[in-house]
mmCIF file of the N, C-alpha and C atoms, coordinates in Angstrom:
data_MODEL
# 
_entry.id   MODEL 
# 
loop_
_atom_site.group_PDB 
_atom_site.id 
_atom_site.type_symbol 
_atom_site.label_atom_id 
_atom_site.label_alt_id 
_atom_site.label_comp_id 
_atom_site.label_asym_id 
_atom_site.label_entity_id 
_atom_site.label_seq_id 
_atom_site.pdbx_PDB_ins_code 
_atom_site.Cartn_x 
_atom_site.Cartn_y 
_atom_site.Cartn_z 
_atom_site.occupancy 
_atom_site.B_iso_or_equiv 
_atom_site.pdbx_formal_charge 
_atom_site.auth_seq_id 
_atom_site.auth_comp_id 
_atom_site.auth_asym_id 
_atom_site.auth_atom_id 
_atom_site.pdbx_PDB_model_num 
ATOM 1   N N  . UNK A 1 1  ? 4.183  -5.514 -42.271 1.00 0.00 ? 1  UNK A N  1 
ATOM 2   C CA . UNK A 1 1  ? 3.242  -4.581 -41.699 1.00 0.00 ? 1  UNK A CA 1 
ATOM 3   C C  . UNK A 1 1  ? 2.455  -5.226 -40.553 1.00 0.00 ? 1  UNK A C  1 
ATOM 4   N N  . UNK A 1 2  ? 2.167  -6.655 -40.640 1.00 0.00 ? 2  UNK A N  1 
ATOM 5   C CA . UNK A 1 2  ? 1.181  -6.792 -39.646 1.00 0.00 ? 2  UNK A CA 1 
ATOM 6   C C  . UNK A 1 2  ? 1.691  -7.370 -37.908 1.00 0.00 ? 2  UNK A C  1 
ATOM 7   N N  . UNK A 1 3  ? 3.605  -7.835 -38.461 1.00 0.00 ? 3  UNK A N  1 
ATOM 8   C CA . UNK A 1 3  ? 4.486  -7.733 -37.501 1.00 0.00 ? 3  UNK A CA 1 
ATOM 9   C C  . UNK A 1 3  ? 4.463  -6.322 -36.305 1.00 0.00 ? 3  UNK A C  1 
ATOM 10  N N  . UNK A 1 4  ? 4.361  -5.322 -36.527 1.00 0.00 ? 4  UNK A N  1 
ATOM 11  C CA . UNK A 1 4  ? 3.922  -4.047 -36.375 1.00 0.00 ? 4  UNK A CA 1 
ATOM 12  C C  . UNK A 1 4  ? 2.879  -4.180 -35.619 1.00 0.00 ? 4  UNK A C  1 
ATOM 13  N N  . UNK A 1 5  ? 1.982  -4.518 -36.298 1.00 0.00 ? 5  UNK A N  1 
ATOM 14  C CA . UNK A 1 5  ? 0.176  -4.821 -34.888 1.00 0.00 ? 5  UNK A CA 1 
ATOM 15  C C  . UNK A 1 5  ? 0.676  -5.680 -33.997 1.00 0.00 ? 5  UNK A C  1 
ATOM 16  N N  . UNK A 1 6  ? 1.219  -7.252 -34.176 1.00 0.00 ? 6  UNK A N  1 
ATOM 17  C CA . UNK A 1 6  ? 1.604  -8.132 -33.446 1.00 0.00 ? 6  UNK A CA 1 
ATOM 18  C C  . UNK A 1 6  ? 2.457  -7.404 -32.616 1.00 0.00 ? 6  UNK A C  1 
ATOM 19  N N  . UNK A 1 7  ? 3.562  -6.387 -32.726 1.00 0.00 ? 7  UNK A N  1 
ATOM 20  C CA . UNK A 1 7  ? 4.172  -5.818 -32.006 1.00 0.00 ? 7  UNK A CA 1 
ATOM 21  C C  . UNK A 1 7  ? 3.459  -4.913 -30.699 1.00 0.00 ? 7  UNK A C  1 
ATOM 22  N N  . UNK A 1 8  ? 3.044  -4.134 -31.107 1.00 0.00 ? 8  UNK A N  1 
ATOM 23  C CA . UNK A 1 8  ? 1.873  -3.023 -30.559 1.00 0.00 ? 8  UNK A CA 1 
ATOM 24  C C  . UNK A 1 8  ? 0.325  -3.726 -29.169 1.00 0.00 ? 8  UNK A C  1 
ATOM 25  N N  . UNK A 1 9  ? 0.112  -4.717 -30.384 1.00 0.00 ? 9  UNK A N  1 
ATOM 26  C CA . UNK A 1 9  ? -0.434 -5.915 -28.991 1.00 0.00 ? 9  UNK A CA 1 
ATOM 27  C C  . UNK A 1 9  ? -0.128 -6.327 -28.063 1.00 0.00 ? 9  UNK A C  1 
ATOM 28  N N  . UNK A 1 10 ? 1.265  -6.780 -28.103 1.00 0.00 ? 10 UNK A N  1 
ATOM 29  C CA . UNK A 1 10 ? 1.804  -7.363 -27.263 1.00 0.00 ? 10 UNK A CA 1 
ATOM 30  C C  . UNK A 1 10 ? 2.378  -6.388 -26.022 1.00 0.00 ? 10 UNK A C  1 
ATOM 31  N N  . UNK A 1 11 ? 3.270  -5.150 -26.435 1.00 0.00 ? 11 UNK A N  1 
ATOM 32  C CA . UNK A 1 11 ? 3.312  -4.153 -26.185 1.00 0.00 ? 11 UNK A CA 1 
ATOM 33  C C  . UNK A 1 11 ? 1.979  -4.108 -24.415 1.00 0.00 ? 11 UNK A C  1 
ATOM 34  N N  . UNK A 1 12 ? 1.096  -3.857 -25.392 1.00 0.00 ? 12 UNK A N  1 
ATOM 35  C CA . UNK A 1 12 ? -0.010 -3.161 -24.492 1.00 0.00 ? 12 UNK A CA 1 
ATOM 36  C C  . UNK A 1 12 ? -0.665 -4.546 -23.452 1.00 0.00 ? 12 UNK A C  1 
ATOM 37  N N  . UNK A 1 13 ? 0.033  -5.598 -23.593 1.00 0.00 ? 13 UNK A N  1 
ATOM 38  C CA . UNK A 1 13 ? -0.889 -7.354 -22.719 1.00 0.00 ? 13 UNK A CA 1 
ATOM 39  C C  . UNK A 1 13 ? 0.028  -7.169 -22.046 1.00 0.00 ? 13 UNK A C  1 
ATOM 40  N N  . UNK A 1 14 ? 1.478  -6.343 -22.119 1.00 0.00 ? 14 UNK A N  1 
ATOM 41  C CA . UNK A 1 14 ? 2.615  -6.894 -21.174 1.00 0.00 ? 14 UNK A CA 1 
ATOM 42  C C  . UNK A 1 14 ? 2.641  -5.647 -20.514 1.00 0.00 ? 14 UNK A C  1 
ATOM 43  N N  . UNK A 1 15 ? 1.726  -4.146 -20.919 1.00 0.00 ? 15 UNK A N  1 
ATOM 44  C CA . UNK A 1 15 ? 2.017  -3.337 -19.975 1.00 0.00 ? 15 UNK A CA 1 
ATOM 45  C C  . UNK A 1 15 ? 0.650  -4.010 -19.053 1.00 0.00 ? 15 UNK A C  1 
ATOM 46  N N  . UNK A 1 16 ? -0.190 -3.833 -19.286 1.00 0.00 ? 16 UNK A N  1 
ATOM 47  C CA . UNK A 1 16 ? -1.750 -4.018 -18.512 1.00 0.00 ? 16 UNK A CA 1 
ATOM 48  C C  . UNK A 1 16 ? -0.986 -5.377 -17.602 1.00 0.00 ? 16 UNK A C  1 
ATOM 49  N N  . UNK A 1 17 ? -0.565 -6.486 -17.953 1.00 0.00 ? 17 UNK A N  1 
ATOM 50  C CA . UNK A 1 17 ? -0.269 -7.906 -16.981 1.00 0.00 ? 17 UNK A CA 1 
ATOM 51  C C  . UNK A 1 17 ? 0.808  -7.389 -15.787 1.00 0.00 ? 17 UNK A C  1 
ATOM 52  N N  . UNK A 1 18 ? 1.751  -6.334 -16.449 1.00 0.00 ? 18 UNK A N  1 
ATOM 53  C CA . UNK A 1 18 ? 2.769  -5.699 -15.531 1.00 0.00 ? 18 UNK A CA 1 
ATOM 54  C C  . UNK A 1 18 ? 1.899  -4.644 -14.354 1.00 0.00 ? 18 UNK A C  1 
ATOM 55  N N  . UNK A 1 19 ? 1.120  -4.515 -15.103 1.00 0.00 ? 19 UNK A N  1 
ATOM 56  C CA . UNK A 1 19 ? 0.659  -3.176 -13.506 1.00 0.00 ? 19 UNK A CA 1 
ATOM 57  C C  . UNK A 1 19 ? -0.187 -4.046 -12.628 1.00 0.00 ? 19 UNK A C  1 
ATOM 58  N N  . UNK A 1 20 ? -0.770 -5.028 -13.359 1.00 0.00 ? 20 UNK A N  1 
ATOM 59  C CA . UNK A 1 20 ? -1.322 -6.077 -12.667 1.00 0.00 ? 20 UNK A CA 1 
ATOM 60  C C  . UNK A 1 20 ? -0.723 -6.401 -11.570 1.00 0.00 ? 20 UNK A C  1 
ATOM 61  N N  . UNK A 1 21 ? 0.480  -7.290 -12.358 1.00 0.00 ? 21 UNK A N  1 
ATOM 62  C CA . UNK A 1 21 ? 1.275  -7.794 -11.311 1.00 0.00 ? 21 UNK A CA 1 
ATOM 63  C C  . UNK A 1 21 ? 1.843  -7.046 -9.824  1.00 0.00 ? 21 UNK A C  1 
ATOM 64  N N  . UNK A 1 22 ? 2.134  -5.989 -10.483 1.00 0.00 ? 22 UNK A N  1 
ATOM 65  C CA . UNK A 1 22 ? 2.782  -5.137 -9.346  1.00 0.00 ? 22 UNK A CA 1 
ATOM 66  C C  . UNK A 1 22 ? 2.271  -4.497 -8.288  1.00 0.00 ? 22 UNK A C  1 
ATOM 67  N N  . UNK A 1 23 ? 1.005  -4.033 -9.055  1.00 0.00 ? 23 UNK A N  1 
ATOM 68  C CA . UNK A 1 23 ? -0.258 -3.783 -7.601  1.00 0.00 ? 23 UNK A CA 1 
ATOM 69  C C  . UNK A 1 23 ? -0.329 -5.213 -7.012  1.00 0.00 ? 23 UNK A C  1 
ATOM 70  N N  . UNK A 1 24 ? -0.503 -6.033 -7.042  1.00 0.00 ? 24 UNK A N  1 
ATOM 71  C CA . UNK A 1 24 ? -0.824 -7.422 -6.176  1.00 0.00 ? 24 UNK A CA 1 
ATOM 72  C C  . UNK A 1 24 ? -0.149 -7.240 -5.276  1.00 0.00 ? 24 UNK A C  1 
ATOM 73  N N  . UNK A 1 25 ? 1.528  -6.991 -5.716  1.00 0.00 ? 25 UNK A N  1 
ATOM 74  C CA . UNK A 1 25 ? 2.953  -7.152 -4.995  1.00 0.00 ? 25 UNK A CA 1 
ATOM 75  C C  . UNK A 1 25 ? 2.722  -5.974 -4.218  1.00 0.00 ? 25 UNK A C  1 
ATOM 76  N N  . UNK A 1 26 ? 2.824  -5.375 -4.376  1.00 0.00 ? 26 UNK A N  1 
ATOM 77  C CA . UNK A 1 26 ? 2.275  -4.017 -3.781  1.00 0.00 ? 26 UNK A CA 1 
ATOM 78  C C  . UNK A 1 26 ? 2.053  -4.321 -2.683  1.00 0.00 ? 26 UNK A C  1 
ATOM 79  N N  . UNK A 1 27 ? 0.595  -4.394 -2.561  1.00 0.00 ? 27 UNK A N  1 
ATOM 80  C CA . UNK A 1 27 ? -0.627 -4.662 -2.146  1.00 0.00 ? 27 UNK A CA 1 
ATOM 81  C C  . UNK A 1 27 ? -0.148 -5.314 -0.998  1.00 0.00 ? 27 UNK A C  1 
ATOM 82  N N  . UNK A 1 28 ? -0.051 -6.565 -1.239  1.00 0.00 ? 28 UNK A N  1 
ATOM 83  C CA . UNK A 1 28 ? 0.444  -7.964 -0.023  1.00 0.00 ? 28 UNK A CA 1 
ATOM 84  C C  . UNK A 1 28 ? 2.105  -7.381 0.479   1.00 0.00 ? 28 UNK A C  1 
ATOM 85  N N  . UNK A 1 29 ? 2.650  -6.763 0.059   1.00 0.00 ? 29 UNK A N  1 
ATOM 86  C CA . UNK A 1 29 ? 3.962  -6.264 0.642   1.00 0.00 ? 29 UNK A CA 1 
ATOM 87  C C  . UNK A 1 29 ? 3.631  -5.470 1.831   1.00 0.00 ? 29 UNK A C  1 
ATOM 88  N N  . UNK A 1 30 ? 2.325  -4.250 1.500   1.00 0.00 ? 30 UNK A N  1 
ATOM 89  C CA . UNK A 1 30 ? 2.129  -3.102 2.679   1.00 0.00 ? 30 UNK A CA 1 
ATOM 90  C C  . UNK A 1 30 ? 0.999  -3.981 3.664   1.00 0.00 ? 30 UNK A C  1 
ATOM 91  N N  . UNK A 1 31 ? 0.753  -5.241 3.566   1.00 0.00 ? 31 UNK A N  1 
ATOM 92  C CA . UNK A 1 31 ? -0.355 -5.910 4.286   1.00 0.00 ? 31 UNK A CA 1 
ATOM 93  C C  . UNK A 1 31 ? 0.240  -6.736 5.526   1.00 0.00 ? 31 UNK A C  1 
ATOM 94  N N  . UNK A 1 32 ? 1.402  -6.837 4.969   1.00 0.00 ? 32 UNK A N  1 
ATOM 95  C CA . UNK A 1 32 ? 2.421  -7.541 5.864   1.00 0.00 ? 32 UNK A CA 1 
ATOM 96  C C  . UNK A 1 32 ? 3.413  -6.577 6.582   1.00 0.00 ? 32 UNK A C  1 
ATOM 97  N N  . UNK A 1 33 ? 3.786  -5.724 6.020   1.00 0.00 ? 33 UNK A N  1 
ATOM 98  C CA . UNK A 1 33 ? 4.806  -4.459 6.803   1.00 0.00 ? 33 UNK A CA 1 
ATOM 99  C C  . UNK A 1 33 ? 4.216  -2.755 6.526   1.00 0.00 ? 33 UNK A C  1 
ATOM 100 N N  . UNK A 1 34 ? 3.074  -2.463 7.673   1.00 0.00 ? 34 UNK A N  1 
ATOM 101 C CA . UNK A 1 34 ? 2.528  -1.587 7.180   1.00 0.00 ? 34 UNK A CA 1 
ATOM 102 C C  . UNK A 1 34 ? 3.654  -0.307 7.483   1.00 0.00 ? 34 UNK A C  1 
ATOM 103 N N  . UNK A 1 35 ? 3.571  0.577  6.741   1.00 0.00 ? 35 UNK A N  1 
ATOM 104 C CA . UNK A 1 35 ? 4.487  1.732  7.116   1.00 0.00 ? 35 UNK A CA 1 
ATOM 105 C C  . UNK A 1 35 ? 4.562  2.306  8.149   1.00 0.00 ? 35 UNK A C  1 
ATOM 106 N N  . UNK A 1 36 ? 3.583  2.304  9.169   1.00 0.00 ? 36 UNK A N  1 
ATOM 107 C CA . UNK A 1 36 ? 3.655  2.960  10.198  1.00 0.00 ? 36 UNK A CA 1 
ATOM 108 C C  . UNK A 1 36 ? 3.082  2.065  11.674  1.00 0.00 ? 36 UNK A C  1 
ATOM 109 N N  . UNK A 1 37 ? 3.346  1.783  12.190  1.00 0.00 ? 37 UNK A N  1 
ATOM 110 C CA . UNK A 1 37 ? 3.286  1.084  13.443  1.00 0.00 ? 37 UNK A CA 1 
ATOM 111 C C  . UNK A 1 37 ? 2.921  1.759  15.036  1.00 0.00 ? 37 UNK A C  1 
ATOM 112 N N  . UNK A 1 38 ? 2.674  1.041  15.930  1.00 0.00 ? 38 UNK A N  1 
ATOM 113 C CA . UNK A 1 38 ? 2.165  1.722  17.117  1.00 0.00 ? 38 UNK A CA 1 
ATOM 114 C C  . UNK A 1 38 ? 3.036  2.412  17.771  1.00 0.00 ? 38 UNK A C  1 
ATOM 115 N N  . UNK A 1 39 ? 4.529  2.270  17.424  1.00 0.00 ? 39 UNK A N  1 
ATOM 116 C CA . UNK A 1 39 ? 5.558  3.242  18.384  1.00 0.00 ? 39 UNK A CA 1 
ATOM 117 C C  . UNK A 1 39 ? 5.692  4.607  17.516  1.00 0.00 ? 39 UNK A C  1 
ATOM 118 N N  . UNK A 1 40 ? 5.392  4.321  16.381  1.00 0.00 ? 40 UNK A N  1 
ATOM 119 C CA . UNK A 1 40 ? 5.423  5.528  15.226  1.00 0.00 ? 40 UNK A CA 1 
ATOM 120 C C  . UNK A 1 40 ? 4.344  6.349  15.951  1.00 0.00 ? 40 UNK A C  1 
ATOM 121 N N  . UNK A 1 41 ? 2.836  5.753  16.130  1.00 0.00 ? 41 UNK A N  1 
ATOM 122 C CA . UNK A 1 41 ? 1.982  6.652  16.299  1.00 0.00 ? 41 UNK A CA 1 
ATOM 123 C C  . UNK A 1 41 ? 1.675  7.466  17.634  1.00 0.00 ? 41 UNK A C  1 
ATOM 124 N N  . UNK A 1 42 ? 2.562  6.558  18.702  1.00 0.00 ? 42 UNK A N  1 
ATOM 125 C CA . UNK A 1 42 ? 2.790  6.981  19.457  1.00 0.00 ? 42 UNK A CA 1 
ATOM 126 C C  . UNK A 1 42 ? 3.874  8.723  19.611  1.00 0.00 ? 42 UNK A C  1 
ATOM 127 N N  . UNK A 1 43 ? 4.882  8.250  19.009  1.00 0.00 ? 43 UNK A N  1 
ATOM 128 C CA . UNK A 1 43 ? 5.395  9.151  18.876  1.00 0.00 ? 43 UNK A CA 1 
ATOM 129 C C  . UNK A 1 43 ? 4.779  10.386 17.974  1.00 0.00 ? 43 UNK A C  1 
ATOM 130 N N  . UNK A 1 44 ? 4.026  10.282 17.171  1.00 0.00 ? 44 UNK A N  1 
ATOM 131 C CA . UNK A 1 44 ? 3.700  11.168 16.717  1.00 0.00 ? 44 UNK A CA 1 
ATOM 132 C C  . UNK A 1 44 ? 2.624  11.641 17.014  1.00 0.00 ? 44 UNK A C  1 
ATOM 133 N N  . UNK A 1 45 ? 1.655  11.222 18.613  1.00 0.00 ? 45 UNK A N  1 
ATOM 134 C CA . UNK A 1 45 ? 0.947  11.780 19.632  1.00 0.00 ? 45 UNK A CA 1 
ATOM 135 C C  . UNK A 1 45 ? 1.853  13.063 20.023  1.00 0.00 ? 45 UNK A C  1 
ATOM 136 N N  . UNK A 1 46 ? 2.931  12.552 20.739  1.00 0.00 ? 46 UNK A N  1 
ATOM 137 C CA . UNK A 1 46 ? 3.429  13.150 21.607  1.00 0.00 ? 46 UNK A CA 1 
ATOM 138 C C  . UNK A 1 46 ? 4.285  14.404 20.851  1.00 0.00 ? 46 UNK A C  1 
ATOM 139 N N  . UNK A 1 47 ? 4.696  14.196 19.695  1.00 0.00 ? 47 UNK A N  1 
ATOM 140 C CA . UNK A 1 47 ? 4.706  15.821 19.242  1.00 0.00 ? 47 UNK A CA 1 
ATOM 141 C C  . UNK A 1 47 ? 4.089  16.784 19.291  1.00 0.00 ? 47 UNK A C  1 
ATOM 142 N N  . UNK A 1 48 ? 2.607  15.783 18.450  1.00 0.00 ? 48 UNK A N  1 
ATOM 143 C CA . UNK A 1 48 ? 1.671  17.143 18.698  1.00 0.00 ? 48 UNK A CA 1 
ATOM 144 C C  . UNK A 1 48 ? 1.455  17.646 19.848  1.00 0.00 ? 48 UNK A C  1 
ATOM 145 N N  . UNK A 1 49 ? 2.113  16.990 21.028  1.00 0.00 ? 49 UNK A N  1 
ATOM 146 C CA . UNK A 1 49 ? 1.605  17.596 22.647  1.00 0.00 ? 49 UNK A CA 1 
ATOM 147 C C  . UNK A 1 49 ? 0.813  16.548 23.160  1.00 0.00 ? 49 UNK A C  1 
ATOM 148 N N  . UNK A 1 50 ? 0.150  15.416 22.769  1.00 0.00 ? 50 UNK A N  1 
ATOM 149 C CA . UNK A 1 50 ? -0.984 14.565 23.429  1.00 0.00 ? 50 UNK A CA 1 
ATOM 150 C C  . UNK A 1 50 ? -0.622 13.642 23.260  1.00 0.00 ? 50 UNK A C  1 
ATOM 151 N N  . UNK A 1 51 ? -1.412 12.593 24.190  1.00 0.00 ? 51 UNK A N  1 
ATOM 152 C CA . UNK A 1 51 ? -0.650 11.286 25.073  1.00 0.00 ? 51 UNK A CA 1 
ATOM 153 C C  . UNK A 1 51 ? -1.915 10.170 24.302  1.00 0.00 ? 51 UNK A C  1 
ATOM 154 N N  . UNK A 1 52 ? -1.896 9.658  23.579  1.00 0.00 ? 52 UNK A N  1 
ATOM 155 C CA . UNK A 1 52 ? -2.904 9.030  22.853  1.00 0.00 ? 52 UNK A CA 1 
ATOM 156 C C  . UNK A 1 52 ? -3.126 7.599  23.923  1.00 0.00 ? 52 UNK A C  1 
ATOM 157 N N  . UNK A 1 53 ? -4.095 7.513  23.991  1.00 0.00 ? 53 UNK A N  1 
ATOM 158 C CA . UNK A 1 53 ? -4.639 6.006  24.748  1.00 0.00 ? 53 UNK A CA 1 
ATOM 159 C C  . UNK A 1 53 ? -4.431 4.603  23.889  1.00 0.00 ? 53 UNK A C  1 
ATOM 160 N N  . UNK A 1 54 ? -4.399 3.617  24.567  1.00 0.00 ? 54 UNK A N  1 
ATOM 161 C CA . UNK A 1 54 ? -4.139 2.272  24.159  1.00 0.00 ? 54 UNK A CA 1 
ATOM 162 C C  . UNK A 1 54 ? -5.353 2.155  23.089  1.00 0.00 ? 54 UNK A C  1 
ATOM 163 N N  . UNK A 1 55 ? -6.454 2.330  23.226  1.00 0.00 ? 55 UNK A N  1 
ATOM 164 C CA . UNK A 1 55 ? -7.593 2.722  22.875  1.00 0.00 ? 55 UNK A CA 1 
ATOM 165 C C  . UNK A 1 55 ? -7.774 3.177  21.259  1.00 0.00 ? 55 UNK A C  1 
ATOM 166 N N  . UNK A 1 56 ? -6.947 4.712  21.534  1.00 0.00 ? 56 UNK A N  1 
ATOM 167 C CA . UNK A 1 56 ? -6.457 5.635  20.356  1.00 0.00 ? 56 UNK A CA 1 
ATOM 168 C C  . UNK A 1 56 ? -6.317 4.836  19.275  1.00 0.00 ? 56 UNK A C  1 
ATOM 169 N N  . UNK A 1 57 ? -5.188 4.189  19.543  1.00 0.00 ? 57 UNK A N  1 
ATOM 170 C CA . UNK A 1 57 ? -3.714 3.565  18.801  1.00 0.00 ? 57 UNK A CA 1 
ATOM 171 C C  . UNK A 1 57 ? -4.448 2.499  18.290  1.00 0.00 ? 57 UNK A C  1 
ATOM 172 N N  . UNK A 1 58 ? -5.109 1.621  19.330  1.00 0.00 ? 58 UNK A N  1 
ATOM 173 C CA . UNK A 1 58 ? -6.047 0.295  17.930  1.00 0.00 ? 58 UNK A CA 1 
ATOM 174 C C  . UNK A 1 58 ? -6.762 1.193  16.931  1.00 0.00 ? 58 UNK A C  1 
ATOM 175 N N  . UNK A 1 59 ? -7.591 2.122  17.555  1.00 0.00 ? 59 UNK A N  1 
ATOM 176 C CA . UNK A 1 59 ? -8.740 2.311  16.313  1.00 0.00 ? 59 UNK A CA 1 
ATOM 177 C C  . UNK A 1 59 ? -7.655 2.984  15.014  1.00 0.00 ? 59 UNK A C  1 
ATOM 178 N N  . UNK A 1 60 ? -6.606 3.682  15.594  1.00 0.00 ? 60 UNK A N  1 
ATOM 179 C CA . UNK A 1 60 ? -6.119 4.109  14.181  1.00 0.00 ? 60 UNK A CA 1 
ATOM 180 C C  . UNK A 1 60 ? -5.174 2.917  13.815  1.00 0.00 ? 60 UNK A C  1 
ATOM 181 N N  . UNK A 1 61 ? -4.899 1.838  14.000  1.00 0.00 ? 61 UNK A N  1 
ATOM 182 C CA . UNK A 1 61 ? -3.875 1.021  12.954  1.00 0.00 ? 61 UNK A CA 1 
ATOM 183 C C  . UNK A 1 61 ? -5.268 -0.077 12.517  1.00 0.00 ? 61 UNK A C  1 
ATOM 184 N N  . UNK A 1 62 ? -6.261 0.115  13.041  1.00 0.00 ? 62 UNK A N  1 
ATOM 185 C CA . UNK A 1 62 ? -7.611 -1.109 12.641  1.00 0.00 ? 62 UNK A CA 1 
ATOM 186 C C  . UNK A 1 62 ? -7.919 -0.013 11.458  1.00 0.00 ? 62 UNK A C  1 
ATOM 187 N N  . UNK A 1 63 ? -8.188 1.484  11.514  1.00 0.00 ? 63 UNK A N  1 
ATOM 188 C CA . UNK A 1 63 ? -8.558 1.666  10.326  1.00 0.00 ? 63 UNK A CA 1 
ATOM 189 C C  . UNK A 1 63 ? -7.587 2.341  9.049   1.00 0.00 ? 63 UNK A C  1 
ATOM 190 N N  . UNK A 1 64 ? -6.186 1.841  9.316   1.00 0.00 ? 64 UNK A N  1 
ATOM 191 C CA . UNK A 1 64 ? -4.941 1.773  8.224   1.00 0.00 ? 64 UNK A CA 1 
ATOM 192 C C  . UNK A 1 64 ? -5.043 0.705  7.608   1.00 0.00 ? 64 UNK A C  1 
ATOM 193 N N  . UNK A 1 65 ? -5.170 -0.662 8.268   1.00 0.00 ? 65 UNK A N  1 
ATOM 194 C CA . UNK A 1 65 ? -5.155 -1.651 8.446   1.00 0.00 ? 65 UNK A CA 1 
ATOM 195 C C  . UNK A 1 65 ? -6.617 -2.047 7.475   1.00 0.00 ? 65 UNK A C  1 
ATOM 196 N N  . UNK A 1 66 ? -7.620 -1.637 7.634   1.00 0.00 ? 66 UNK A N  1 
ATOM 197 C CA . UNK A 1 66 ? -8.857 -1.230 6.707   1.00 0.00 ? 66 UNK A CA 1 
ATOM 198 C C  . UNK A 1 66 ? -9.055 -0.949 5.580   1.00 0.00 ? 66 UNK A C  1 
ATOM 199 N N  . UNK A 1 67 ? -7.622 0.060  5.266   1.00 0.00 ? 67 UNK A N  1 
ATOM 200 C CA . UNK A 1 67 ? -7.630 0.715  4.365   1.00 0.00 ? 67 UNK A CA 1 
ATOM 201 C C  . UNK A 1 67 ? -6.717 0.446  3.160   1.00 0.00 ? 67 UNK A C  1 
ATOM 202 N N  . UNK A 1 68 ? -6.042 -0.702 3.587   1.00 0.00 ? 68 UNK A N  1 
ATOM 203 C CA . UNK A 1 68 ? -4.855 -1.895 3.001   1.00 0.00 ? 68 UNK A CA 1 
ATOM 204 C C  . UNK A 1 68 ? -5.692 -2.523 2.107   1.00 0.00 ? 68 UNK A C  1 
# 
C-alpha cells in the first residue's frame, strides 16, 4: 500500500520538474530565434497597405523582444 503513495509522489515531482524544465527550454529557444523577424514585419506592413519606418520596426521587435 504505501508503494502506491511512493508511486503517486513521484508521479507528481516528475510532472512539476518536467514543466519546469521545458518552460526554461522554451523560454531560451524563442530568446534566441524569435518567430518573427524584421523582413516578416516588414512584409506584413505592406499588406496591410503601409510602408512601416526603420523606426516602426525597432520599437516593435524591442517590445517582442520585451515580452520574451
Amino acid at each position: 500500500m504505501s508503494w502506491i503513495w511512493f508511486l503517486l509522489i513521484g508521479l507528481v515531482i516528475g510532472l512539476a520538474a518536467g514543466m519546469v524544465i521545458s518552460r526554461f527550454t522554451l523560454k531560451s529557444y524563442l530568446k534566441k530565434n524569435p518567430p518573427i523577424n524584421e523582413q516578416m514585419l516588414k512584409q506584413i506592413g505592406v499588406s496591410m497597405g503601409r510602408n512601416l519606418s526603420q523606426k516602426q520596426i525597432n520599437q516593435m521587435m524591442s517590445q517582442m523582444k520585451k515580452n520574451y
